[in-house]
C-alpha positions as CSV (number, residue, x, y, z in Angstrom):
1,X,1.1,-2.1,14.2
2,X,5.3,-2.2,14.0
3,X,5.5,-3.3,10.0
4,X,8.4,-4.4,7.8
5,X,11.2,-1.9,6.8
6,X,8.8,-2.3,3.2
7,X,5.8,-1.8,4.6
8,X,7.0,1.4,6.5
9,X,8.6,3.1,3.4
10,X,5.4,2.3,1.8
11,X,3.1,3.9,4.7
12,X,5.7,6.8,4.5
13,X,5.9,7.5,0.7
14,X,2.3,7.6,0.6
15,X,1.7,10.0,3.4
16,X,4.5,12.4,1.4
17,X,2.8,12.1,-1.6
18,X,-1.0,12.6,-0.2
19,X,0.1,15.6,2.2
20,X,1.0,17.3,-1.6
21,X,-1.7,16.2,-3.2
22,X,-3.7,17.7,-0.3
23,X,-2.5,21.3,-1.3
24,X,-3.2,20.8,-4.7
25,X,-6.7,19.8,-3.9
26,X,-7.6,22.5,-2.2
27,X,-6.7,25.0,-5.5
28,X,-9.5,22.9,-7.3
29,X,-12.3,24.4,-6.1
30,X,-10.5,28.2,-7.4
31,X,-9.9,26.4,-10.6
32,X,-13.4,25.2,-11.0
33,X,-14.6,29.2,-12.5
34,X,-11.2,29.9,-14.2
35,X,-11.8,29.6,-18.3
36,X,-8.9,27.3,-18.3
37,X,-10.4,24.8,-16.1
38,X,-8.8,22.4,-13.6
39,X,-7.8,19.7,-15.9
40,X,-4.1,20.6,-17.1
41,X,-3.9,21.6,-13.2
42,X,-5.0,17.9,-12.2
43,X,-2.9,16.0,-14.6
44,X,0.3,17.6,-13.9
45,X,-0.6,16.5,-9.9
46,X,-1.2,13.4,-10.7
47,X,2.3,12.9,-12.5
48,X,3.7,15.2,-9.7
49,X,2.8,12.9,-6.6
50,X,4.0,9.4,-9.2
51,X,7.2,10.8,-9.3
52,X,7.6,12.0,-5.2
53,X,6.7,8.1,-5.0
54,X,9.0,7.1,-7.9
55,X,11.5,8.8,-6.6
56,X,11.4,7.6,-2.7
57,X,10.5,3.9,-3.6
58,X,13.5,3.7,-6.4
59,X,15.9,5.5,-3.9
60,X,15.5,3.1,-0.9
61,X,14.9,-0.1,-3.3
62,X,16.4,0.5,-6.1
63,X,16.7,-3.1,-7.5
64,X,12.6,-3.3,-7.3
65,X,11.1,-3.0,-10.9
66,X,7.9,-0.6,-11.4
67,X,4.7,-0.5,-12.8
68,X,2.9,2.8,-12.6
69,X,-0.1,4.3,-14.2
70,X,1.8,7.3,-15.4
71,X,4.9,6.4,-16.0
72,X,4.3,2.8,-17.1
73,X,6.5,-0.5,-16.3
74,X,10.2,-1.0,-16.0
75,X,12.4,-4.2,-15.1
76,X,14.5,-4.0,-12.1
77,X,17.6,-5.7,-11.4
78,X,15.5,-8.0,-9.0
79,X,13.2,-9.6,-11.4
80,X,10.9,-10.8,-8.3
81,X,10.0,-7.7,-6.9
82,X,8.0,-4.3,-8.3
83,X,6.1,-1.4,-6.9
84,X,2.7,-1.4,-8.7
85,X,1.7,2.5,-7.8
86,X,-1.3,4.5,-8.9
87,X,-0.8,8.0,-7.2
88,X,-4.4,9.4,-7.6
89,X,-7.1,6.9,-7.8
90,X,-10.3,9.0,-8.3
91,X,-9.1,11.6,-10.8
92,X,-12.3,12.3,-11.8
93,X,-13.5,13.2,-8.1
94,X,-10.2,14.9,-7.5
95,X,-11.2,17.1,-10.8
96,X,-14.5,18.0,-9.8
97,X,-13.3,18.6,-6.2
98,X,-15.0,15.3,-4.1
99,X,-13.0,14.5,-1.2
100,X,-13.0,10.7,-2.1
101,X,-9.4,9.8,-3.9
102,X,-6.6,7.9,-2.9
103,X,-2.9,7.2,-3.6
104,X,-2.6,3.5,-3.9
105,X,0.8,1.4,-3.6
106,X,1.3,-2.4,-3.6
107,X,4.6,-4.5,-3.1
108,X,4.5,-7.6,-5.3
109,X,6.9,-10.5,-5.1
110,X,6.9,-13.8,-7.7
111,X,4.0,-13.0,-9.0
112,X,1.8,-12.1,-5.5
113,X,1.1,-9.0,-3.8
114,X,2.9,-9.1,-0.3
115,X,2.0,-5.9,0.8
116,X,-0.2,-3.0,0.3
117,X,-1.0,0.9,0.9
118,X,-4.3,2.6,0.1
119,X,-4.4,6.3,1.7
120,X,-7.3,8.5,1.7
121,X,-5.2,11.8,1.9
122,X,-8.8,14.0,2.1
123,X,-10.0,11.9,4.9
124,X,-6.4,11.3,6.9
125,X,-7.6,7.1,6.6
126,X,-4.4,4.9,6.0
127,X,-5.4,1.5,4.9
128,X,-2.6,-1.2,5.0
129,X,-1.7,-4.8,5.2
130,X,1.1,-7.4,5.2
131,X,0.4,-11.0,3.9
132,X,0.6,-13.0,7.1
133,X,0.1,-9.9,9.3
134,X,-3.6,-8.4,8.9
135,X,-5.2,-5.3,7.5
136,X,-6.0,-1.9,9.5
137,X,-6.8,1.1,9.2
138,X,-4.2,4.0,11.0
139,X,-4.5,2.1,14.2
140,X,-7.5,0.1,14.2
141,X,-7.7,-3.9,12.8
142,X,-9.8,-4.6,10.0
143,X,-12.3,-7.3,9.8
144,X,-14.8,-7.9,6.7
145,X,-18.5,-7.0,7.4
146,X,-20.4,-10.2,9.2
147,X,-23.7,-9.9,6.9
148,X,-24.6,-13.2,5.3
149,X,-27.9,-12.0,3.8
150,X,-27.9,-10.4,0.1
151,X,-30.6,-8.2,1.0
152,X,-29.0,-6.4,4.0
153,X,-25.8,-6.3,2.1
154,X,-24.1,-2.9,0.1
155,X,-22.0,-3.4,-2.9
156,X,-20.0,-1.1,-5.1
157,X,-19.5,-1.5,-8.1
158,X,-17.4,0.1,-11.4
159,X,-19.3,1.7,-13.9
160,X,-17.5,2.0,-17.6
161,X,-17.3,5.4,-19.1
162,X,-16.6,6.9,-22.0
163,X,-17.8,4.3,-24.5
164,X,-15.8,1.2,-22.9
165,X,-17.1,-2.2,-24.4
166,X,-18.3,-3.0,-20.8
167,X,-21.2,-0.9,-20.2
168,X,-23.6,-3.3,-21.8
169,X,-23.0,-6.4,-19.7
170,X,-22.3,-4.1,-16.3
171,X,-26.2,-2.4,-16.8
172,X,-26.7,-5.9,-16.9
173,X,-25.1,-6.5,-13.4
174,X,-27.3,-3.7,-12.3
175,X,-30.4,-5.1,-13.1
176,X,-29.9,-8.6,-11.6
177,X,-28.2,-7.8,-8.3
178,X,-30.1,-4.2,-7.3
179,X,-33.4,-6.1,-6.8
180,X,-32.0,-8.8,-4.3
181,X,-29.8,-6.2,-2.2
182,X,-29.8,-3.1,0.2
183,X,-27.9,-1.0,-2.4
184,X,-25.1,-0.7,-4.7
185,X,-22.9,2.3,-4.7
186,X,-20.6,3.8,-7.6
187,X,-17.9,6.3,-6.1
188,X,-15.1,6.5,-8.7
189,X,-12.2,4.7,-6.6
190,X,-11.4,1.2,-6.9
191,X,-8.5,1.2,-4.3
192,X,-11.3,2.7,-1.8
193,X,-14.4,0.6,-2.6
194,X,-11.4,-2.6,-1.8
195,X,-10.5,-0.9,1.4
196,X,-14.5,0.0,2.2
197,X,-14.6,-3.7,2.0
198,X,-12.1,-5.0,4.1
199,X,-13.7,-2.4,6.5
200,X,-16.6,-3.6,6.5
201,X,-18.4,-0.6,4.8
202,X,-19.3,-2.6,1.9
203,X,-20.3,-6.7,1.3
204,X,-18.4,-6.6,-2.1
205,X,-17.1,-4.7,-4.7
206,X,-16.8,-5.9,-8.9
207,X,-15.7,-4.1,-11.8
208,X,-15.5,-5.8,-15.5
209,X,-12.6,-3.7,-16.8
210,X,-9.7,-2.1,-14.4
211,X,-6.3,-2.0,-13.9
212,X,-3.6,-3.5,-12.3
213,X,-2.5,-0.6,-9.9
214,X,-6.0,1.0,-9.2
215,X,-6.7,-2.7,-7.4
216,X,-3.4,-4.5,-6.7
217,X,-3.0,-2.8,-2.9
218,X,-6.5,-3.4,-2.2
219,X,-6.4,-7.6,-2.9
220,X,-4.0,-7.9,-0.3
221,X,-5.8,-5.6,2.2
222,X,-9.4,-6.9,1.6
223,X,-7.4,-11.1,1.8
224,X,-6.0,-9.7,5.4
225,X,-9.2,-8.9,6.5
226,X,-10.9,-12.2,5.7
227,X,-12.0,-11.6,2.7
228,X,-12.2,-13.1,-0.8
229,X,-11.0,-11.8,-4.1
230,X,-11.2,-13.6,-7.8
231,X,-11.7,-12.9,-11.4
232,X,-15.3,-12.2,-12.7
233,X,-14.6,-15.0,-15.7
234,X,-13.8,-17.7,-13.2
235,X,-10.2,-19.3,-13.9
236,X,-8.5,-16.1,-14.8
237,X,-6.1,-14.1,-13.5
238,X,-7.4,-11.2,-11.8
239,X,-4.7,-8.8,-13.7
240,X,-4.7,-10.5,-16.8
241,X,-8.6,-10.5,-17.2
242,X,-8.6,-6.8,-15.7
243,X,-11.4,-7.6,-13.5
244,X,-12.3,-8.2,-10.1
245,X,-14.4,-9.2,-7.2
246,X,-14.0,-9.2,-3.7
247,X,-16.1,-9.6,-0.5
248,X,-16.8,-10.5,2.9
249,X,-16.6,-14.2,3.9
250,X,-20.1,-14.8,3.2
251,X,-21.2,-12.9,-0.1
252,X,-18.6,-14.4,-2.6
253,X,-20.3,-16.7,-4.2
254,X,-23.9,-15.0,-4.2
255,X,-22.5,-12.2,-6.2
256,X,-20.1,-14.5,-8.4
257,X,-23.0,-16.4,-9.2
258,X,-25.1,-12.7,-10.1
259,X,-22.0,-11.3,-12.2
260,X,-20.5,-14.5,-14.0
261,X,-24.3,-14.8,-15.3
262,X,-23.9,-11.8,-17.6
């Protein structure tokens, strides 16, 4: 697919920044049995590949504003435009060395993502999309799954960590939807359980508590596909409330119906 001169710099910022978080990746595994740990190692990647992509996105646009997980949110001189960048979705896999992280980037304009980069640097899959133009994946068009039937569908899901107030009412979630489906799966990367979705992997994907960039290039990819995307309280704004579902065209309102009951 021939994209937009944005849509381009996005595919080609994220490539830059995945090809170096690539090499880091692979010094994990040595780090694993060092006393130190991988940790520091990890963290100073992740702000590493933010700033490659700071640095591109701000040079070619520079009136664009920002919102990045590391580096947080700044006003442009074009008030209607920002980047909204995480550069390592999946830390946690990345840490323990699992091959399943991403470097997410989304272009929004007045409010509404345009466009959106999700690339799965271990696994050389470039997930992308243009409002207007269609998802795909490196050369292939994307289409939603085609399953209407909750029991033959596969969801994914965000489980809270670390204490977060959402674990209660998420266990909940659990035990409602895993007795009327084929399976719900928990891999650590929000930007890839959207894009797994517009693929077709999954049915749908929810998560009561997440952030702005680990999703916003994902809504736009998993919309391009035919899929849906809304808030789990219904009438909110997806980055307001923090929280999100999306699916194929058939499963929305099944699983709304499952997770708004909590």
């Amino acid at each position: 697919m021939q994209g937009t001169a944005n849509l381009n710099l996005m595919i080609k910022t994220a490539r830059k920044a995945g090809r170096a978080l690539v090499k880091d990746f692979r010094e994990v595994e040595n780090l694993q049995v060092s006393s130190k740990g991988p940790g520091d190692f990890v963290t100073r990647a992740d702000r590493e590949a933010e700033q490659i992509i700071k640095e591109d996105l701000q040079a070619a646009r520079p009136s664009y504003g920002w919102l990045g997980e590391e580096t947080g949110e700044e006003a442009g001189a074009d008030p209607t435009r920002r980047w909204i960048v995480d550069p390592l979705d999946g830390t946690t896999n990345f840490l323990h060395g699992m091959p399943h992280w991403a470097v997410s980037i989304a272009l929004e304009h007045k409010g509404e993502i345009i466009a959106g980069v999700i690339f799965d640097a271990a696994k050389d899959e470039m997930f992308f999309a243009e409002k207007g133009f269609g998802a795909f994946m490196n050369e292939t068009r994307l289409r939603v799954s085609g399953r209407r039937n909750m029991i033959e569908s596969v969801f994914a899901c965000g489980v809270p960590f670390a204490g977060k107030s959402t674990l209660p009412a998420t266990l909940k979630d659990f035990a409602k939807l895993m007795p009327v489906c084929a399976g719900v799966r928990r891999w650590g990367a929000a930007s890839l359980d959207l894009a797994y979705v517009a693929a077709g992997r999954y049915e749908g994907y929810w998560e009561r508590e997440i952030n702005p960039w680990d999703i916003a290039a994902g809504l736009v990819i998993v919309k391009e596909a035919g899929g849906f995307v809304g808030p789990v309280r219904e009438g909110r704004d997806i980055f307001e409330s923090k929280s999100v579902i999306a699916t194929n065209g058939e499963m929305f309102d099944p699983l709304a119906k499952i997770i708004r009951s909590v």
